[in-house]
Structure formats: structure tokens, C-alpha cells
C-alpha positions as CSV (number, residue, x, y, z in Angstrom):
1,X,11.4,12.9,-0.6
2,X,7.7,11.8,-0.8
3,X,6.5,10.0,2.1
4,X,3.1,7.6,0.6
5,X,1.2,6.6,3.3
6,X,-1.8,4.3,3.0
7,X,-4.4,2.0,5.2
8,X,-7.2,-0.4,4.4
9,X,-10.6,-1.3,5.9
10,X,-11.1,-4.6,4.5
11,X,-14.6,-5.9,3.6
12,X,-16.7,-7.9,5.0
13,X,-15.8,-11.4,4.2
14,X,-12.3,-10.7,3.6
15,X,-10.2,-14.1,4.3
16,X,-7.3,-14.5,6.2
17,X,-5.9,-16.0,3.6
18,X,-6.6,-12.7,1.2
19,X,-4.6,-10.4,3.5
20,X,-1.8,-12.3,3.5
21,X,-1.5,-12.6,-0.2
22,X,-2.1,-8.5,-0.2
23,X,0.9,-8.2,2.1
24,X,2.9,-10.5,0.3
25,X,2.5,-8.7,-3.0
26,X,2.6,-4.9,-1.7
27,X,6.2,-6.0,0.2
28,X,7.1,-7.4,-3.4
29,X,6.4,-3.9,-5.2
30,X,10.0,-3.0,-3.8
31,X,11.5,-5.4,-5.9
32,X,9.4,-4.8,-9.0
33,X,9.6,-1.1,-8.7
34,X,12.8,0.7,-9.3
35,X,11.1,4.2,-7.7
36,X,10.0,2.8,-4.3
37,X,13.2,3.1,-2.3
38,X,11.8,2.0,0.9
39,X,8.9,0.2,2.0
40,X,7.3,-0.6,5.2
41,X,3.9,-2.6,5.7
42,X,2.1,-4.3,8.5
43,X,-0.9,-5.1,10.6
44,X,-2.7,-1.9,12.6
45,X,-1.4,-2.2,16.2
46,X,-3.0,1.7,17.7
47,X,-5.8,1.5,19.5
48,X,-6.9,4.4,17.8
49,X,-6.7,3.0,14.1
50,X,-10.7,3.5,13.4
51,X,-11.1,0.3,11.7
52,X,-8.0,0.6,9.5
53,X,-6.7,-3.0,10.3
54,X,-3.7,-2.6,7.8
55,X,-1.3,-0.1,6.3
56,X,2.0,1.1,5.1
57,X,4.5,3.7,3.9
58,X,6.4,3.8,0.8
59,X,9.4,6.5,0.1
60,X,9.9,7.6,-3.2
61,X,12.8,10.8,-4.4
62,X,10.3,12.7,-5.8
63,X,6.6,13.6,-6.8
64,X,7.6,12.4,-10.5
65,X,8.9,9.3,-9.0
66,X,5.3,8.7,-7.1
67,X,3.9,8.9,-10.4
68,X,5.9,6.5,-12.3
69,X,5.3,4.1,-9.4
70,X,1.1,4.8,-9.8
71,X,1.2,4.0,-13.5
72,X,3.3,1.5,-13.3
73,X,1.9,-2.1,-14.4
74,X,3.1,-4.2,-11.8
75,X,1.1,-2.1,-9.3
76,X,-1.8,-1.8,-11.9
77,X,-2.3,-5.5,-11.7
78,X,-2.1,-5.2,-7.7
79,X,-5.0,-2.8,-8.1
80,X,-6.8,-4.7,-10.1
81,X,-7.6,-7.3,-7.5
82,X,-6.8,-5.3,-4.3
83,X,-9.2,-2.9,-4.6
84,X,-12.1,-4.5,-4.4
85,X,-11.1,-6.4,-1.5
86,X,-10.4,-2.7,0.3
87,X,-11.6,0.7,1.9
88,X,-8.6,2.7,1.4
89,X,-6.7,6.0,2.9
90,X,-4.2,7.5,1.4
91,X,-1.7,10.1,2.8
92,X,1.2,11.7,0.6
93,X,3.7,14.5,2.0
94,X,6.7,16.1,1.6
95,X,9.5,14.9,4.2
């Protein structure tokens, strides 16, 4: 199994409003996605989070399976808005 980990710093200016409709369509990525099996996502709650107000985890079967979930278009278009809106971390590993 692949454990995909991820947080954001969100940019200046980012509106309450924004991170809701982020959450909202990363949660819906389950359903769109056949590859992610599980999904967890959620506000930054550590003290020790260094600005990373939000994150998540995603479990796919395999490193194949991470792939076909990366190219595929429904998180493409999530990309395509989120990004700018977002400093990102990423964290992948083998569990």
C-alpha cells in the first residue's frame, strides 16, 4: 500500500470560503477516483504544523495506482485551480 500524504500553506488572501470548496472537492476525489481507497482530510490541529494550516492522506494499492490517480482528469482539473491558491508538501511511502 502507498500512503500519499500532503499539506498546504495557503496564500495570502485565501478566503474562507476558498478552503472550504478545496476540502469539499479533495473529500469528492474518493468518489471520482476508483484508485483512492481511503481518504482522510482536515484542518491542522499540532501546534507544531509550521504554517501548514491543512492536509490529508490518501491510500492507494500500489505505486501504479498513485499514478493513475496523478494523471487522472478529475484531479487535473482540481489542480488547475488549487494550486495557485496553495504552498504544498507532499509525503509518499510505503506502508
Amino acid at each position: 500500500m502507498i500512503v500519499h500524504n500532503f499539506a498546504f500553506r495557503w496564500q495570502p488572501g485565501v478566503t474562507g470560503e476558498q478552503k472550504q470548496r478545496a476540502a469539499e472537492a479533495i473529500r469528492a476525489l474518493q468518489s471520482a477516483i476508483p484508485e483512492v481507497l481511503a481518504l482522510y482530510v482536515g484542518t491542522n490541529v499540532s501546534p507544531r504544523g509550521q504554517g501548514y494550516e491543512f492536509g490529508g492522506s490518501m491510500h492507494f494499492a500500489d505505486l501504479a495506482a498513485l499514478e493513475r490517480y496523478n494523471q487522472h482528469p478529475a484531479h487535473q482539473a482540481l489542480l488547475g485551480w488549487l494550486m495557485p491558491l496553495v504552498e504544498p508538501l507532499e509525503i509518499d511511502f510505503e506502508a
